[in-house]
C-alpha positions as CSV (number, residue, x, y, z in Angstrom):
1,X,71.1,97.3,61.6
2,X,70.8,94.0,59.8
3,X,70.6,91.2,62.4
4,X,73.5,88.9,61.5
5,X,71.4,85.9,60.5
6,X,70.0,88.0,57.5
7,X,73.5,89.3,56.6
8,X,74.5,85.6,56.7
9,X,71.7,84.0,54.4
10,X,72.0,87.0,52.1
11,X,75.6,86.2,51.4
12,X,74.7,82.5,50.7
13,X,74.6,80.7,47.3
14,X,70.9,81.4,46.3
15,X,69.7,77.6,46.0
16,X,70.8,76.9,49.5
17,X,69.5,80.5,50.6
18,X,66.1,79.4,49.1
19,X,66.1,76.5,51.2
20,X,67.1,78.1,54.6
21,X,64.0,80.5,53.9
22,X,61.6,78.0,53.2
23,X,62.6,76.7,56.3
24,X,62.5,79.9,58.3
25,X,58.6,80.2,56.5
26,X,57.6,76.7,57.8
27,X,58.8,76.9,61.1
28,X,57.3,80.3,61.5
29,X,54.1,78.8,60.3
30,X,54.2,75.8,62.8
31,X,55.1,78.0,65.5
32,X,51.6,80.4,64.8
33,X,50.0,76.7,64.4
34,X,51.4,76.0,67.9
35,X,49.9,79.6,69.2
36,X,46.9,78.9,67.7
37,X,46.1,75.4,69.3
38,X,47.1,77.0,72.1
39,X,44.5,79.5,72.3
40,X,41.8,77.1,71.1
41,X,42.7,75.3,74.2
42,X,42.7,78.6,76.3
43,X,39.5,79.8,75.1
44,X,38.0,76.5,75.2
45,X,39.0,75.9,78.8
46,X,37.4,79.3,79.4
47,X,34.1,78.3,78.3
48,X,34.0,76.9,82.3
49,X,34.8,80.0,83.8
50,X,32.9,81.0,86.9
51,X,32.4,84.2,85.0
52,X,29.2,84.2,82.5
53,X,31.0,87.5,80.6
54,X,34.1,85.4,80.3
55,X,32.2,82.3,79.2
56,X,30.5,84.2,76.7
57,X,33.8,86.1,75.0
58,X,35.1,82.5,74.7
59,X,32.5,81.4,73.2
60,X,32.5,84.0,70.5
61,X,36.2,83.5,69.8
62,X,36.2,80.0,69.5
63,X,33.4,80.9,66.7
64,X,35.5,83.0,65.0
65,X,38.3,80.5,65.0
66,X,36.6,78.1,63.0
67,X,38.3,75.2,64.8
68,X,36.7,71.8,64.7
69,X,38.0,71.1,68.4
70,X,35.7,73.9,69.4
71,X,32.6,72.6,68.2
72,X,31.8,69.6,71.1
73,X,33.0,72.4,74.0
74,X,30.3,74.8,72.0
75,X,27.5,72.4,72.1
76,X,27.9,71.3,75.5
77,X,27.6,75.9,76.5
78,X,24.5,75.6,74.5
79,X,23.2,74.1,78.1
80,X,24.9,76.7,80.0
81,X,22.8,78.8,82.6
82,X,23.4,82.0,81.4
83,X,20.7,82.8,78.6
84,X,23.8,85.1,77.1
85,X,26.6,82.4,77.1
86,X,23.8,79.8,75.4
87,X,23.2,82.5,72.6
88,X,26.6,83.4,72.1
89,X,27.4,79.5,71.9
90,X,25.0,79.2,69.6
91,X,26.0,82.3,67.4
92,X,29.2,80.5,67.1
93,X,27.7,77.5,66.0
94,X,26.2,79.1,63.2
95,X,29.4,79.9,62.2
96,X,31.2,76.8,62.4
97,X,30.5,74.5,59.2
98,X,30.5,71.2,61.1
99,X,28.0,69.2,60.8
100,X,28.2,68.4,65.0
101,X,27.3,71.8,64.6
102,X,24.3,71.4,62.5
103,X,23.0,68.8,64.7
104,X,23.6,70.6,68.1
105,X,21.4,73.7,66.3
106,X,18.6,71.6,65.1
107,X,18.1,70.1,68.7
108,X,17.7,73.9,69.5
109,X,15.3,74.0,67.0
110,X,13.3,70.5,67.7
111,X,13.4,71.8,71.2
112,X,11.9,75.3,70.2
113,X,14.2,76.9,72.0
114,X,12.5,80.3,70.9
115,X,15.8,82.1,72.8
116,X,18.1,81.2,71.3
117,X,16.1,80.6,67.4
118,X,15.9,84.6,67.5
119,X,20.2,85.1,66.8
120,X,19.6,86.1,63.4
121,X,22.4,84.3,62.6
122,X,20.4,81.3,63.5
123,X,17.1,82.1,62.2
124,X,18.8,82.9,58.9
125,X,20.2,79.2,59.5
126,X,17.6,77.7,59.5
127,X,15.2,79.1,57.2
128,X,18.2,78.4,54.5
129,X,18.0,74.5,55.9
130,X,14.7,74.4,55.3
131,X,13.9,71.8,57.9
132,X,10.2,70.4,57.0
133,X,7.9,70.9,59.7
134,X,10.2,73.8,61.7
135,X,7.6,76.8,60.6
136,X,5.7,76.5,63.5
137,X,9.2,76.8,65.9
138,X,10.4,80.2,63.7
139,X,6.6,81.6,64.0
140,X,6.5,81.1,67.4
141,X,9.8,82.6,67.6
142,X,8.5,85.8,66.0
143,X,5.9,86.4,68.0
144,X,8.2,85.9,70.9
145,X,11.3,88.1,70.1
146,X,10.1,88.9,66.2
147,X,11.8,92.7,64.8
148,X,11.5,94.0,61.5
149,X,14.3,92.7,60.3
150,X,13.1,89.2,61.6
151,X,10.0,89.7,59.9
152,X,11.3,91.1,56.5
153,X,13.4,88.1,56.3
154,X,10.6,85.3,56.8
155,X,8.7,87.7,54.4
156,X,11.3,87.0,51.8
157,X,11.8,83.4,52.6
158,X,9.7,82.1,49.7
159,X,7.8,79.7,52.3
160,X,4.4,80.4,52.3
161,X,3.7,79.9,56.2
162,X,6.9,82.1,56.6
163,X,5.4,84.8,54.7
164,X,2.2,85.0,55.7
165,X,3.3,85.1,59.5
166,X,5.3,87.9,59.2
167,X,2.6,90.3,57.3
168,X,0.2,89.5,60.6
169,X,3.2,90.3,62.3
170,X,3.9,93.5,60.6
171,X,0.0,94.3,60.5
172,X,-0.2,93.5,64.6
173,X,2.9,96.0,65.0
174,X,1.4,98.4,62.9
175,X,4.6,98.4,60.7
176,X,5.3,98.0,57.2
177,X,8.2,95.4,55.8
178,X,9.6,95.2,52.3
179,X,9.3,91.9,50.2
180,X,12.5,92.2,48.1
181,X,11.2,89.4,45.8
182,X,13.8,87.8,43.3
183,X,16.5,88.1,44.0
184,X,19.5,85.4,45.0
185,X,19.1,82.2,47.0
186,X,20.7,83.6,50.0
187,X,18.2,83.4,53.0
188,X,15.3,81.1,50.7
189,X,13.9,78.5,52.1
190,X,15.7,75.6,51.9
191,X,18.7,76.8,49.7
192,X,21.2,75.6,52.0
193,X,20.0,72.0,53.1
């Protein structure tokens, strides 16, 4: 059955009938605006929640919104108590192309947080910034929380300190990383500053 709205607008003269559906589009888009700001709000009032689980999941979603309103409630779970919620908040972060954002995660980094440096997502971050004198934070991260994929990507880095920490790290673990060489600018040193 065609609702009689539809049967209505398809009987109009097409100029008008282009207009009413433009206008049907636009406030269907405001309305999904209004449920998104809506659940930026939810999720951000989440990030308060008794519950470090809950805390956490908000904290990933507001990430994967991509909404600027998120990024002050993200930086201030970056202090949170729970060593998950902090990571998760700062996973998001790394996500968010703000440059609050940026400035939150190279506090973390000044502060050697060695934690939360090990999120890939982050280390990848900030081996692409290239921050001058931040080697000796990722090292110490490595030896801290280091994997192979860790390793393999300071090995590939194209920063000499970088690279030469993860081989003793590879030799000291007895296991064997590949240097990809070449290659695009994606995780070099400094490609993203």
């Amino acid at each position: 059955m065609i609702p009689l709205r539809v049967r209505r607008f398809s009987q109009a003269k097409r100029p008008f009938a282009v207009g009413i559906l433009v206008c049907f589009c636009i406030l269907g888009l405001v309305s999904a605006a209004h449920g998104q700001a809506d659940n930026v709000s939810r999720l951000i009032r989440q990030l308060k929640d008794p519950n470090p689980e809950v805390r956490g999941n908000a904290a990933i979603a507001l990430g994967l919104s991509k909404d600027p309103r998120a990024v002050e409630p993200l930086i201030v779970a970056l202090k949170d108590r729970d060593a998950q919620v902090r990571l998760q908040a700062a996973h998001a972060l790394g996500e968010v192309k703000d440059p609050r954002a940026v400035s939150a995660l190279l506090a973390v980094l000044r502060d050697r947080d060695t934690e939360i440096i090990s999120e890939p997502t982050l280390y990848i971050f900030f081996i692409e910034r290239g921050e001058p004198g931040s080697e000796d934070a990722l090292v110490e991260t490595l030896d801290k929380f280091g994997d192979e994929g860790m390793a393999e990507k300071f090995l590939n880095s194209r920063n000499v300190k970088l690279e030469g920490a993860a081989r003793a790290w590879a030799a000291r673990h007895e296991v064997r990383i590949l240097n990809v060489g070449g290659g695009s600018d994606s995780g070099q040193w400094g490609s993203k500053r």
